[in-house]
BALO-916648 format. One line per 8 residues: number of its first residue (from 1); their letters; for each residue x negated, y negated, z of N, C-alpha, C. Coordinates in pm, 1 decimal, m for minus. Atoms other than C-alpha are relative to their C-alpha. Layout:
<atoms>
NUM = a = X/Y/Z/X/Y/Z/X/Y/Z; ...
</atoms>
This chain:
<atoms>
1 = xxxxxxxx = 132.6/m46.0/40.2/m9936.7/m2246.5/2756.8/8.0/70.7/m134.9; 12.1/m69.7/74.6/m10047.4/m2116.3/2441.7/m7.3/124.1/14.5; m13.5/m145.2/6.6/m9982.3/m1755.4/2335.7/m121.9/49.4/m75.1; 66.9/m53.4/92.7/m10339.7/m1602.1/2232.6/m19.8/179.6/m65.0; m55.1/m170.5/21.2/m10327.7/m1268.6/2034.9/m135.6/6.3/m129.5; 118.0/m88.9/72.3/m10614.6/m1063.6/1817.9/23.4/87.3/m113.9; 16.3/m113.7/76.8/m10660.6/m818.8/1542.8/m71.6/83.6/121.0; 26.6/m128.2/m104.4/m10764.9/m493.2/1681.4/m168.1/m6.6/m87.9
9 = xxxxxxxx = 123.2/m26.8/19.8/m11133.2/m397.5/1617.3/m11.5/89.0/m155.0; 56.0/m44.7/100.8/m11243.8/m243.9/1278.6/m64.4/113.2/m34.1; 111.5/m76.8/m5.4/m11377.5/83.7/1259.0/m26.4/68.2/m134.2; 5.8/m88.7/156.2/m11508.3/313.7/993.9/36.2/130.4/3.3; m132.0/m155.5/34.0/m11367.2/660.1/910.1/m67.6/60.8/110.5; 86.3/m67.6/m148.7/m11640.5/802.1/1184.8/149.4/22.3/102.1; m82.2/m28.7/m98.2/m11365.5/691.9/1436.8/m121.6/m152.7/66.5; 117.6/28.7/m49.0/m11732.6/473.5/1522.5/36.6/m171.8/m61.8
17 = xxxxxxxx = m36.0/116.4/49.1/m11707.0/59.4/1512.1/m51.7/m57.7/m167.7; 40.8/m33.2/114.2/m11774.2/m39.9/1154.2/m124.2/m102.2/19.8; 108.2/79.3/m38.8/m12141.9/m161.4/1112.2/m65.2/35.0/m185.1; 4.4/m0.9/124.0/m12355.6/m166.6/803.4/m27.5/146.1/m67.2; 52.9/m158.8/19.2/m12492.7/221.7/830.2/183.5/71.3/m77.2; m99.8/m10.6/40.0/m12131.4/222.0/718.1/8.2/m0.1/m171.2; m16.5/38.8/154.2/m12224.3/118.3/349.1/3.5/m138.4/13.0; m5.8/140.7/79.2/m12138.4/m210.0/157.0/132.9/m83.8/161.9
25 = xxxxxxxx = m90.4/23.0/m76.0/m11964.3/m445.9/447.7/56.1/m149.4/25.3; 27.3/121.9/73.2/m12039.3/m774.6/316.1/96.7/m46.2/m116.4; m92.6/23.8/114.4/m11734.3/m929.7/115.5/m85.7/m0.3/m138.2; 81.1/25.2/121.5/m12016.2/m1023.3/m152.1/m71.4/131.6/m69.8; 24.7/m80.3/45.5/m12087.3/m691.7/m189.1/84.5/76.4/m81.0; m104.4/m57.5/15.6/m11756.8/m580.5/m296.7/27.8/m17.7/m142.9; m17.2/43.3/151.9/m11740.0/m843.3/m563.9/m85.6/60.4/m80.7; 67.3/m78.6/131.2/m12025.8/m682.1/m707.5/63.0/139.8/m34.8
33 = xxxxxxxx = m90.8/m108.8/45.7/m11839.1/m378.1/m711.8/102.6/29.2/m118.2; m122.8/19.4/94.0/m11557.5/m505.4/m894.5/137.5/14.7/72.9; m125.6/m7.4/m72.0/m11323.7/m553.1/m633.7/63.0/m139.6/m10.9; m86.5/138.5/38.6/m11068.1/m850.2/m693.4/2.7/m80.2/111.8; m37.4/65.0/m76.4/m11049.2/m1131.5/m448.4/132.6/46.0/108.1; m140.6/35.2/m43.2/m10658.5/m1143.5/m378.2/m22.0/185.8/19.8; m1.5/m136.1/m72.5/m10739.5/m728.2/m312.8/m16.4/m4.1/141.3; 94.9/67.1/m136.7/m10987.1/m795.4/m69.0/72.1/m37.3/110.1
41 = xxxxxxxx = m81.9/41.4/m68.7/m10759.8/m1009.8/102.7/116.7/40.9/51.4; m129.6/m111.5/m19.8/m10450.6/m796.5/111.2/m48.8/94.9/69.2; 49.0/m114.6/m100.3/m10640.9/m500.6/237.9/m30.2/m58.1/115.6; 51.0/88.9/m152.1/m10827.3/m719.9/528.7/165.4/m21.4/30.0; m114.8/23.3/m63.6/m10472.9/m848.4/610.3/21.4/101.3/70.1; m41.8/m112.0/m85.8/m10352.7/m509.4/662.0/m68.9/135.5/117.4; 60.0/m98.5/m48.2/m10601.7/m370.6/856.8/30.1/m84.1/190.4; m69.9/60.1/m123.6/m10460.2/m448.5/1208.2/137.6/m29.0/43.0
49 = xxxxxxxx = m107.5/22.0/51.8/m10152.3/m528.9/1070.4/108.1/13.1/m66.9; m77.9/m92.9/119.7/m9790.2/m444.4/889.5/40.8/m109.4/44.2; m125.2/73.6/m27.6/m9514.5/m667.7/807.3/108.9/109.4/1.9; m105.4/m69.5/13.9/m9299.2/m356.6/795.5/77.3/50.3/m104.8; m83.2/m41.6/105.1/m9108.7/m155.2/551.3/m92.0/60.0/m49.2; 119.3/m61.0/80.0/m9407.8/9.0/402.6/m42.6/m75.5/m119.1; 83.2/131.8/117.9/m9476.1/m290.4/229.6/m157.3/46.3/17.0; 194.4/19.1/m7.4/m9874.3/m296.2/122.9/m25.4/m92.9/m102.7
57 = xxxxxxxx = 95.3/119.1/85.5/m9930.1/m513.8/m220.8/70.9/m104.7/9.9; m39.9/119.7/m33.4/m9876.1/m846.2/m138.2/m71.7/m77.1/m73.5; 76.7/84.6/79.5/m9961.5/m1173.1/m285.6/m63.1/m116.7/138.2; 28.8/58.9/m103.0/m10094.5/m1414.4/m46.2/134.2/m105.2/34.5; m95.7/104.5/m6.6/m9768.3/m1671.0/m58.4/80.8/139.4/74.0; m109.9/m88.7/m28.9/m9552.5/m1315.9/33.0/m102.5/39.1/171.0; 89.9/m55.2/m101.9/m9827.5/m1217.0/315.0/45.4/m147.2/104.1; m60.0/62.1/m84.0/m9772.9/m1552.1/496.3/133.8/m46.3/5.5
65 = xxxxxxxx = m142.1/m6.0/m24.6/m9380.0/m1540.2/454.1/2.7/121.4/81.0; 2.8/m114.0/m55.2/m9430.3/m1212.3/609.3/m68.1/30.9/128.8; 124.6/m18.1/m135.3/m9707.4/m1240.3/872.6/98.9/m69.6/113.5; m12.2/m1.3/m144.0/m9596.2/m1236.2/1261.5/m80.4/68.1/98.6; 40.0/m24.3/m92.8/m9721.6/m1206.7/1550.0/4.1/130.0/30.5; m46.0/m123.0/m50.0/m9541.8/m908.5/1667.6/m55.9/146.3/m139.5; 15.5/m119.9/74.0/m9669.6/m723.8/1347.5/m138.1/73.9/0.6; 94.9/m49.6/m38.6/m10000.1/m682.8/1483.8/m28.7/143.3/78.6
73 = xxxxxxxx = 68.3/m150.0/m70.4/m10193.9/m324.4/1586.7/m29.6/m23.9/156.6; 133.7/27.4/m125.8/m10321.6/m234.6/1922.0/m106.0/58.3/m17.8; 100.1/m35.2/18.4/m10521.0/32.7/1802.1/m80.9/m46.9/m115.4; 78.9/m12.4/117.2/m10815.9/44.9/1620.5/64.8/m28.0/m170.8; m0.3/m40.4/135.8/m10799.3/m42.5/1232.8/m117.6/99.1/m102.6; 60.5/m89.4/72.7/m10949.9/187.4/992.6/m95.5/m50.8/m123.8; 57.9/55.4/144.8/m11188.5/24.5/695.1/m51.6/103.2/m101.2; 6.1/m123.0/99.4/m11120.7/320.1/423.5/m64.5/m34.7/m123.9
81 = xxxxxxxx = 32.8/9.4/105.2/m11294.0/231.2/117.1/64.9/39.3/m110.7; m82.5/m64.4/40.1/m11079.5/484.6/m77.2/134.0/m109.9/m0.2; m111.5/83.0/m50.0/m10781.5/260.8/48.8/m6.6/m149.1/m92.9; m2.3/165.1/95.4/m10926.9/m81.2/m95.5/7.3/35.4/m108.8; m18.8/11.3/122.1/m10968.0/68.3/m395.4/73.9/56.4/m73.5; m141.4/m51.7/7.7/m10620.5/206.5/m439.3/38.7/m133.6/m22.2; m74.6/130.0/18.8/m10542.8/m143.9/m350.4/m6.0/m131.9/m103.0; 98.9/90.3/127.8/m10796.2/m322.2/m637.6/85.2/54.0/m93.9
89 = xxxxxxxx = m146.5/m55.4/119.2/m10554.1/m71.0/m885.5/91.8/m98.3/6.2; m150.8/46.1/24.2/m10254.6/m211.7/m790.8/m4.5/m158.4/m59.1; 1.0/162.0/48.8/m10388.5/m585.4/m814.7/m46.3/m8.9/m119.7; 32.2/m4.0/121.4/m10538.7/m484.8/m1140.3/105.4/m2.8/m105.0; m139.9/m56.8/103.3/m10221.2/m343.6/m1296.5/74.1/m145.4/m17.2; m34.5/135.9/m38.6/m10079.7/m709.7/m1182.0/m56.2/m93.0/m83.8; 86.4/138.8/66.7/m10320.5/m961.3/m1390.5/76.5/77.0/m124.4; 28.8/26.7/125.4/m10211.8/m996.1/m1747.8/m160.0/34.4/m76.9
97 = xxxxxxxx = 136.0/29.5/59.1/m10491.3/m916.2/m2001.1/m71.7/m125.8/m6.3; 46.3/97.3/m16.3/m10524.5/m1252.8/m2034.3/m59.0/m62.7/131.6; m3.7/34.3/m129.6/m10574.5/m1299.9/m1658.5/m189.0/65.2/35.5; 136.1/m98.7/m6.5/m10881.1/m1016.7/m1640.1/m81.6/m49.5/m114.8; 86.6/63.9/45.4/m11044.0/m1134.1/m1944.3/m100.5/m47.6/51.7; 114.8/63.3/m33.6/m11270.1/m1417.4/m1764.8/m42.4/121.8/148.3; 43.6/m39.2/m113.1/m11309.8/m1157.2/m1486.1/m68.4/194.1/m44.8; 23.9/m135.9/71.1/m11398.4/m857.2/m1738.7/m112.2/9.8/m89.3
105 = xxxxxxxx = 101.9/62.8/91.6/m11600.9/m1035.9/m2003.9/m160.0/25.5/106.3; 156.5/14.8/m109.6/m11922.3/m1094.2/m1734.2/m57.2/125.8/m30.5; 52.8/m178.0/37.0/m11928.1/m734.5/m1688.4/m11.1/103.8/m100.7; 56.9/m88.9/148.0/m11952.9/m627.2/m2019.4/m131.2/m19.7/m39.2; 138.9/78.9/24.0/m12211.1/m872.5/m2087.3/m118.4/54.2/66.0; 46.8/m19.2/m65.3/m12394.5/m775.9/m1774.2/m33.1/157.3/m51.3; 82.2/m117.2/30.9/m12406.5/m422.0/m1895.4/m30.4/27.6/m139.5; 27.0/24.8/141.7/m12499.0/m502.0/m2265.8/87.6/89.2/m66.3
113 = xxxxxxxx = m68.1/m80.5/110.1/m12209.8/m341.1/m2425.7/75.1/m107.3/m95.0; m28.0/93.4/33.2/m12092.3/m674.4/m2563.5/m77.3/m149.8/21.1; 22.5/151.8/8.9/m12175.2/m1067.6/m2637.5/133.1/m76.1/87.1; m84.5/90.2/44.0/m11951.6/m1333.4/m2554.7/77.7/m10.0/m74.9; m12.1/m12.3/94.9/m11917.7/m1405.6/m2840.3/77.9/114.3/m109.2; m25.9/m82.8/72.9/m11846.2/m1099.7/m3034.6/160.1/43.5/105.0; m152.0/m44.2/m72.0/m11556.0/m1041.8/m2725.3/87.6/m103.4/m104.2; m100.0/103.4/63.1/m11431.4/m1402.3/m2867.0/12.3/59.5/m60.9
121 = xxxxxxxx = m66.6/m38.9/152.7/m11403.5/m1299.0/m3220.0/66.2/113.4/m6.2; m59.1/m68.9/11.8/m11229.6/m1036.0/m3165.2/115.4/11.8/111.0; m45.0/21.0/m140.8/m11004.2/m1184.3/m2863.5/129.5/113.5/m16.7; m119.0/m107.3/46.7/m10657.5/m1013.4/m3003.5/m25.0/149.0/62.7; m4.2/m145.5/m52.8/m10811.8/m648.1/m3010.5/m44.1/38.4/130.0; 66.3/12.8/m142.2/m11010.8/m724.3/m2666.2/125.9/21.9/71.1; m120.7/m1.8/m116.5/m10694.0/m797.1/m2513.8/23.9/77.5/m2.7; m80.8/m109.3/12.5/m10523.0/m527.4/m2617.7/m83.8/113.6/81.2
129 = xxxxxxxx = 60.4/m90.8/m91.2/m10826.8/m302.3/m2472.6/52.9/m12.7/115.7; 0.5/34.8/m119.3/m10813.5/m440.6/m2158.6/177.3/18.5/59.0; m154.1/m70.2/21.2/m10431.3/m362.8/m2174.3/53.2/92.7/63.2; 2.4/m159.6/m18.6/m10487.7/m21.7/m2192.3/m93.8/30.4/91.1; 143.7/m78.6/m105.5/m10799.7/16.9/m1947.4/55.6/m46.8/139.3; m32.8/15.2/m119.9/m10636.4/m151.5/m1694.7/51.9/122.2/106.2; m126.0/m101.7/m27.3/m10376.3/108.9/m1650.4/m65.6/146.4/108.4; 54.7/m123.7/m68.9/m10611.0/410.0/m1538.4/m188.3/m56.4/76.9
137 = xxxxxxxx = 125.0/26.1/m69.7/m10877.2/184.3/m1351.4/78.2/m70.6/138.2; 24.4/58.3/m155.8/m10952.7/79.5/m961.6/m84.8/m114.6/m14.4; 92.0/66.5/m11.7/m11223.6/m137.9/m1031.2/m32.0/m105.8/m142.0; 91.4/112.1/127.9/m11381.4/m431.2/m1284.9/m127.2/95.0/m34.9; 72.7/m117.1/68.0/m11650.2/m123.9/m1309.7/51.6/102.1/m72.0; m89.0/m128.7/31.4/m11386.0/121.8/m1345.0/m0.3/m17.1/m195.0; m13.8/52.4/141.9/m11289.0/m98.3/m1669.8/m131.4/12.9/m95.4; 92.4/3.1/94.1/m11604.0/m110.1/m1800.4/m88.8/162.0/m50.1
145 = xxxxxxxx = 37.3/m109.6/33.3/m11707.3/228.5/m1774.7/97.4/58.1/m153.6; m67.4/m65.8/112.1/m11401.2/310.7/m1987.5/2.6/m61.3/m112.4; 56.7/21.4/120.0/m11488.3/52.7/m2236.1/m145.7/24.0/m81.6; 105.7/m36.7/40.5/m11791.4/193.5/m2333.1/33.1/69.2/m160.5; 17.0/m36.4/88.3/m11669.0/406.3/m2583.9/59.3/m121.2/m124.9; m106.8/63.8/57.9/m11467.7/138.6/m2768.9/m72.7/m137.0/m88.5; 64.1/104.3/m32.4/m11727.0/m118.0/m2720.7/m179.1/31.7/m113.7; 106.9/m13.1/76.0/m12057.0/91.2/m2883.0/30.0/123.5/m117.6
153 = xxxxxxxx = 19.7/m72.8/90.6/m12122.6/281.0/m3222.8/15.7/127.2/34.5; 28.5/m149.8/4.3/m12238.3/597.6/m3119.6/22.4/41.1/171.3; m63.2/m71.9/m175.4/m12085.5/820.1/m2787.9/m104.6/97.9/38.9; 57.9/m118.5/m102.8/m12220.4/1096.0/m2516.5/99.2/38.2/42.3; m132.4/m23.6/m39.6/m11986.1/1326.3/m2465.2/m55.6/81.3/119.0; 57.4/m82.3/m121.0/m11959.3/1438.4/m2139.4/42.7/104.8/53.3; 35.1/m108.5/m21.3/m12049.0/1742.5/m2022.5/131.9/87.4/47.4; m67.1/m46.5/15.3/m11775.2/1856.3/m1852.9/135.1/m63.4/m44.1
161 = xxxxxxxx = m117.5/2.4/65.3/m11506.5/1732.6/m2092.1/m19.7/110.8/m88.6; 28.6/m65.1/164.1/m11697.4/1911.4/m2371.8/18.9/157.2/41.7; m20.1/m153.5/m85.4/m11729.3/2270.3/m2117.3/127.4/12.2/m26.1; m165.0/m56.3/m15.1/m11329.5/2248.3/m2088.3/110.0/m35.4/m139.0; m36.7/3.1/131.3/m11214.8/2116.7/m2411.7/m36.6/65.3/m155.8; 114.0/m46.8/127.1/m11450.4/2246.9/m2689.2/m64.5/156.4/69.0; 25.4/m117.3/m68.9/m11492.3/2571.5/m2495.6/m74.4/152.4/m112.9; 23.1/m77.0/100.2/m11464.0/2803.8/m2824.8/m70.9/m97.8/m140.5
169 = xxxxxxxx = 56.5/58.5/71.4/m11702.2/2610.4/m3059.5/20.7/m47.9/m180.9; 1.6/m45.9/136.3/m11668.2/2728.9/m3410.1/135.3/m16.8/m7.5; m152.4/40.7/9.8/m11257.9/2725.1/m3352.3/31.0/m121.0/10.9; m5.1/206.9/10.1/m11292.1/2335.9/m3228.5/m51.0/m89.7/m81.0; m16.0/76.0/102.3/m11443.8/2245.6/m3511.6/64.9/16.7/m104.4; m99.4/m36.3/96.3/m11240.6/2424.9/m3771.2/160.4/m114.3/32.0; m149.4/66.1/m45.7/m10936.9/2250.3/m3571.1/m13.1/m129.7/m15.1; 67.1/163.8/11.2/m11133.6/1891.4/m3545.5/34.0/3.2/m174.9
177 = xxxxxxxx = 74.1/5.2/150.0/m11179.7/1950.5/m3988.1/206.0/m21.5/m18.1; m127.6/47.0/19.8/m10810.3/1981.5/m3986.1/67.1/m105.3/92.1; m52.4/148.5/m76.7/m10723.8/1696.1/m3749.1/7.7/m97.1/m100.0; 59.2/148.2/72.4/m10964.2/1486.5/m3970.6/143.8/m22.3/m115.9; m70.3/m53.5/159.5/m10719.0/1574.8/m4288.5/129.0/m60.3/54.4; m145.7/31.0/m38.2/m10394.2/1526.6/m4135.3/m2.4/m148.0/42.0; 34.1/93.5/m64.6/m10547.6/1211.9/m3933.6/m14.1/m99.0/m153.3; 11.1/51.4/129.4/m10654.8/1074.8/m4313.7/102.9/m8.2/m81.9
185 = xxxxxxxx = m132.2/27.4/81.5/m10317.3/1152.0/m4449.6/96.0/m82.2/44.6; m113.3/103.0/m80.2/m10143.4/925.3/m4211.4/60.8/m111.3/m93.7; m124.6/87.9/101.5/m9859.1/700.5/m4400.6/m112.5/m153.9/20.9; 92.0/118.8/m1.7/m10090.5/423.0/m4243.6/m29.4/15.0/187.3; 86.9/m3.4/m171.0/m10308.8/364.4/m3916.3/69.0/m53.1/130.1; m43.9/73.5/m115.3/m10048.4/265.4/m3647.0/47.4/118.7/67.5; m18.9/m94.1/m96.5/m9921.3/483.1/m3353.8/125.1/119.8/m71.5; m92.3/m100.5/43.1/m9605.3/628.6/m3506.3/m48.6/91.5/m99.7
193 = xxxxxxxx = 52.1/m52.9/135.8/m9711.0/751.2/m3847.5/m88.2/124.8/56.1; 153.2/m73.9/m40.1/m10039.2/898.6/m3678.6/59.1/91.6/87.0; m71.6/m122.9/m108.1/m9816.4/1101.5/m3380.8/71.6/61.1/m131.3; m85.7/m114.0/79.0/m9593.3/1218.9/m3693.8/m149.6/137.1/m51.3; 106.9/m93.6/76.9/m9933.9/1391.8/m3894.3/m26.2/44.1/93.8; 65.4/m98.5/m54.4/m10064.5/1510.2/m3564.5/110.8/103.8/40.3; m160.6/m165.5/m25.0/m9723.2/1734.2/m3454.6/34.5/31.2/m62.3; m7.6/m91.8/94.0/m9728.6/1802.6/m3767.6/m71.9/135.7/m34.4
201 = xxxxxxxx = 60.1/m106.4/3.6/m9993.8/1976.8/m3757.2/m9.4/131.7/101.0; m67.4/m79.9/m99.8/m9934.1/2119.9/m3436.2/66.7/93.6/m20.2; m106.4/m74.1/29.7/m9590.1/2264.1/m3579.7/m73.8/132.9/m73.8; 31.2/m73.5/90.6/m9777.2/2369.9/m3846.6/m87.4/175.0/88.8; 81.4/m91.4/m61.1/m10039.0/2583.5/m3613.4/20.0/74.0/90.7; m55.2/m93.0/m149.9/m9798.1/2722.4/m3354.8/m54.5/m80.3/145.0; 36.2/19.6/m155.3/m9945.0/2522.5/m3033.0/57.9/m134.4/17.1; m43.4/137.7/m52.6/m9846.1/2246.3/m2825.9/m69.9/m143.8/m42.0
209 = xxxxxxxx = 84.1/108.7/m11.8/m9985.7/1911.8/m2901.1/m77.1/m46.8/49.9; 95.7/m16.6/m83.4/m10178.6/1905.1/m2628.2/m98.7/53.6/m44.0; 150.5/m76.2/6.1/m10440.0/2176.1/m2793.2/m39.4/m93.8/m101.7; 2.8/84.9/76.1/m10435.5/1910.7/m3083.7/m96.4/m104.8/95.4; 44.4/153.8/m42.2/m10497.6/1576.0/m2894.9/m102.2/7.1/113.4; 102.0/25.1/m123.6/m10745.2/1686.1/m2591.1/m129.2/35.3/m75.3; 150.7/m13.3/89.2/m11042.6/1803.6/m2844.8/23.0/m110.2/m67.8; m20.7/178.3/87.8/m10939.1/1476.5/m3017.0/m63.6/m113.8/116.8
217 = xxxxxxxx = 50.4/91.5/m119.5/m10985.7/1301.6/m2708.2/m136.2/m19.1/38.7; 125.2/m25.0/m56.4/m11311.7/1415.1/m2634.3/m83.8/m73.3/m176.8; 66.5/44.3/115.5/m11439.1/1366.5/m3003.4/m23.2/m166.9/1.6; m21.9/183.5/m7.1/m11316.7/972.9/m2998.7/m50.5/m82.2/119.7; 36.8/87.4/m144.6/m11427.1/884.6/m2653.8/m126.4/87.8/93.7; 86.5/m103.2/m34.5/m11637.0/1143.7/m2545.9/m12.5/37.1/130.7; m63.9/8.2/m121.8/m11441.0/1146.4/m2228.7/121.7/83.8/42.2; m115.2/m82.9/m2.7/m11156.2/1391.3/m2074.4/104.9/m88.8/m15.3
225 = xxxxxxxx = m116.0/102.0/m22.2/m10937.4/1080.0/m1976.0/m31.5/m151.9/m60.5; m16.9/73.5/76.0/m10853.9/827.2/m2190.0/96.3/m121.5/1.7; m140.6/67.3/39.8/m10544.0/579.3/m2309.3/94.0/123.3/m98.7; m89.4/m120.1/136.2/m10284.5/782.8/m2530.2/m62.8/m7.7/m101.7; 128.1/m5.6/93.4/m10499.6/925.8/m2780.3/87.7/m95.7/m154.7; m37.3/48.6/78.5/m10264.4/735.9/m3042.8/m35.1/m162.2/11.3; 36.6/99.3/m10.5/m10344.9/392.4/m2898.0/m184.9/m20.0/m27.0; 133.2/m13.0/24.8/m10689.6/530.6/m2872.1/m75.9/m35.4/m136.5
233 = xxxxxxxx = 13.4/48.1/121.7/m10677.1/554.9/m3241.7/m6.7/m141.4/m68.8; m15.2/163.0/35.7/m10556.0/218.2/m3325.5/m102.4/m61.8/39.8; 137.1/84.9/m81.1/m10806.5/72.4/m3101.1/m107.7/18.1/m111.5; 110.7/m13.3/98.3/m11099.5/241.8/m3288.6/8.6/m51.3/m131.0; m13.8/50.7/132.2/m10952.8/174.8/m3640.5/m21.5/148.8/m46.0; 32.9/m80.0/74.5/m10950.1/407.7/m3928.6/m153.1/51.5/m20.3; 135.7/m45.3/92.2/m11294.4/459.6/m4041.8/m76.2/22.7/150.6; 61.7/m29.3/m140.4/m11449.7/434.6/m3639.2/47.6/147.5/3.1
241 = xxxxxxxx = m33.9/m126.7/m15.3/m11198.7/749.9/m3626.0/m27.3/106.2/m3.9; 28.7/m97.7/65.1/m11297.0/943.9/m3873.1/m121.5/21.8/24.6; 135.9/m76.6/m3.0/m11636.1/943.7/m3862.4/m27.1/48.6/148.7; 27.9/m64.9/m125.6/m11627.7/995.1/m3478.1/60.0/154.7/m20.0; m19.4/m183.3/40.2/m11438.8/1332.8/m3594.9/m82.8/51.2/m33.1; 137.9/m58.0/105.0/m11702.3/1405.1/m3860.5/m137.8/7.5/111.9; 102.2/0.2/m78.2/m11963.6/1344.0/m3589.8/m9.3/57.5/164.1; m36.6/m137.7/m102.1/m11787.2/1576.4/m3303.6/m40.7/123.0/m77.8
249 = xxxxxx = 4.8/m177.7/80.3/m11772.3/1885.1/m3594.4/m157.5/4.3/m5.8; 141.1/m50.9/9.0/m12157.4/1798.6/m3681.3/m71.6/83.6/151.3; 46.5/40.3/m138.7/m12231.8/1779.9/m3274.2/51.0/170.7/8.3; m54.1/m121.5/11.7/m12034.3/2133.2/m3307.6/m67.5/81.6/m73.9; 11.6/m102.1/52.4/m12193.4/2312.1/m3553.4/m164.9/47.3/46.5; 150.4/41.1/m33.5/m12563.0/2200.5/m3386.9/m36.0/93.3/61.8
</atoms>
């Protein structure tokens, strides 16, 4: 006779079976989220289920080399939300830029911070964004939130970056006026050069680099968390740079 065997039941963090009063529960809802397929699938696997070892990101070819019988739950599984999208990170970090591209592009489009088009022509520096945004995102929203600054002219800085960074006003822009200067004297616009002028100035001012590059951060992105504010640079280009400095000190003296 055949051997029949189950996943365990599904619940939501309640402890309560999962239903829709639960939120989004609908795979198609997820994608709108910006949750990756091959996530999706990995999490569902493991919800009932381990192959053991504290394995969790799997690919689907490693999931059925791995899947048995015996690795099934009895109790209850858990459907954490938090959890999938721990697990959308990891499959993010995984794609190549080139890979996220057709799955990044949409959602730019969709929230008018880009063309098509204008991504094409500039595929090189695109990639390279997407590079760097991967790294500190969960989501295909995650990404796009953080291309915002990168993506339009003029920023909003937010509120509390500007409360905890820019705290003493009149001192953060005096410090921004000398950034700009040191930032303008750079040997030329690539990562090294640009870390030498800013710990230079640093040295020069007695503080860590840190009091340097987090009011920098906020000026250029208008965000606490970023990419390394030196890639940050590059990204923007020279002249995006500067005037985003020049247009933190005005935003400062207002």
């Amino acid at each position: 006779l055949p051997t029949f065997a189950h996943p365990p039941m599904i619940h939501g963090l309640d402890g309560k079976k999962l239903s829709k009063r639960h939120g989004a529960t609908a795979v198609g809802d997820y994608q709108h989220l910006g949750i990756l397929p091959q996530a999706m699938l990995n999490f569902l696997a493991l919800l009932g289920w381990s192959p053991g070892n504290d394995i969790e990101v799997m690919t689907v070819p490693q999931m059925i080399e791995l899947f048995s019988v015996d690795g099934l739950l009895k109790k209850a599984a858990v459907f954490d939300p938090a959890k999938l999208e721990w697990m959308n990170g990891q499959h993010l970090s995984l794609l190549s830029s080139a890979e996220l591209e057709p799955r990044v592009t949409p959602a730019l489009v969709k929230a008018g911070l880009a063309t098509e088009r204008e991504l094409a022509d500039r595929r090189d520096w695109y990639l390279r964004l997407l590079g760097q945004l991967k790294v500190r995102s969960r989501t295909i929203d995650d990404i796009v939130r953080q291309a915002e600054p990168y993506l339009r002219d003029d920023i909003a800085y937010d509120p509390a970056a500007e409360a905890k960074q820019w705290k003493d006003r009149p001192a953060t822009a005096d410090l921004l006026r000398a950034t700009r200067d040191a930032l303008a004297a750079a040997a030329s616009w690539e990562p090294a050069p640009l870390e030498e002028s800013l710990r230079a100035l640093a040295e020069a001012r007695g503080v860590g680099g840190g009091k340097i590059f987090q009011p920098l951060r906020v000026a250029l992105t208008g965000l606490a968390v970023s990419p390394g504010i030196f890639d940050v640079l590059v990204l923007l280009g020279r002249e995006r740079s500067l005037a985003r400095v020049d247009a933190a000190i005005r935003h400062l003296a207002a």
